[in-house]
Residue, then its C-alpha position, 0 to 999 in steps of 0.5 A: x105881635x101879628x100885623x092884625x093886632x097892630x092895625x087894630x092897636x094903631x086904629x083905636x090909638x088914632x079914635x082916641x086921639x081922634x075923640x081927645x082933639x074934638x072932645x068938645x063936640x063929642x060932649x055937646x048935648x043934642x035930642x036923641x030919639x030912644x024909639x018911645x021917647x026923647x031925652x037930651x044926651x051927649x050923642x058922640x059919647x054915646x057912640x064912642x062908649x058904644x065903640x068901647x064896648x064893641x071893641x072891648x066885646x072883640x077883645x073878649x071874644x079873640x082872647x076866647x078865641x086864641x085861648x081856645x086854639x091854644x089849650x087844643x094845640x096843646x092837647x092835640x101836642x100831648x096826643x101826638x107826643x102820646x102817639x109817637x111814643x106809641x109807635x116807638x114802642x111798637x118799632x122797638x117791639x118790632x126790633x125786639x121781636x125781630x131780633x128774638x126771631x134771627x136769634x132763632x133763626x141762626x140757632x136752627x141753622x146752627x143746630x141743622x149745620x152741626x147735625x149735618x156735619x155729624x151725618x157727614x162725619x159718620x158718612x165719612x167714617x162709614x166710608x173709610x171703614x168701607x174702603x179699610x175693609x176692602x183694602x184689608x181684603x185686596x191684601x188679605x187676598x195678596x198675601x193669599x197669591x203670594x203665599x201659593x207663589x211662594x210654596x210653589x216656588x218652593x215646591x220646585x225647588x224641592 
């Protein structure tokens, strides 16, 4: 219970009790003016009936009050719920849509990895075969000087 609804609790306690240890005076009968006319009318139980009311009326009117702020508390508590809940599902689509993109990513890479290791292979290969050949043919050339020497060799002993 807040501090402002006590101290209007305590504050009508203590007119009731006010109005209970004069209740005599407050039903003695005096002439009051209505305006137009003149009638004989206990004037502090009219004055307390019309503090009742007007105190009854504020009661109406902070429950009004409170309700209200309550049920757009409410609302406002659902349209934040609703929001975030949004946005969560956009920062998981995100995520998703994050990871879909790395997937991709690593898969070119891995594509453009095994397609260079295969431009490299063939390089090599190619190389190789290259410097075969050219072996093949600084040996082909040697047996050819060796060959010569050897029937020169020959030659001469003959």
């Amino acid at each position: 219970m807040s501090a402002r609804t006590l101290f209007a609790l305590l504050f009508l306690l203590l007119l009731a009790l006010f109005a209970w240890l004069n209740w005599g005076e407050i039903t003695r009968t005096v002439p009051l003016s209505l305006g137009l006319t003149r009638v004989e009318a206990p004037l502090g139980l009219v004055l307390v009936v019309a503090l009742g009311v007007v105190s009854l009326l504020y009661l109406l009117f902070t429950i009004g009050l409170e309700t209200a702020a309550l049920l757009e508390v409410r609302r406002y508590a659902r349209e934040l719920l609703h929001y975030k809940k949004l946005a969560e599902d956009a920062e998981q689509s995100r995520y998703t849509e994050l990871r879909r993109y790395l997937e991709a990513e690593f898969a070119r890479l891995a594509e453009a990895e095994r397609e260079e290791i295969r431009a490299l292979e063939a390089r090599i290969a190619e190389t190789l075969e290259k410097h075969g050949n050219t072996l093949a043919a600084y040996i082909g050339e040697l047996e050819d000087q060796l060959l010569r020497l050897l029937s020169a060799k020959g030659e001469e002993k003959a």
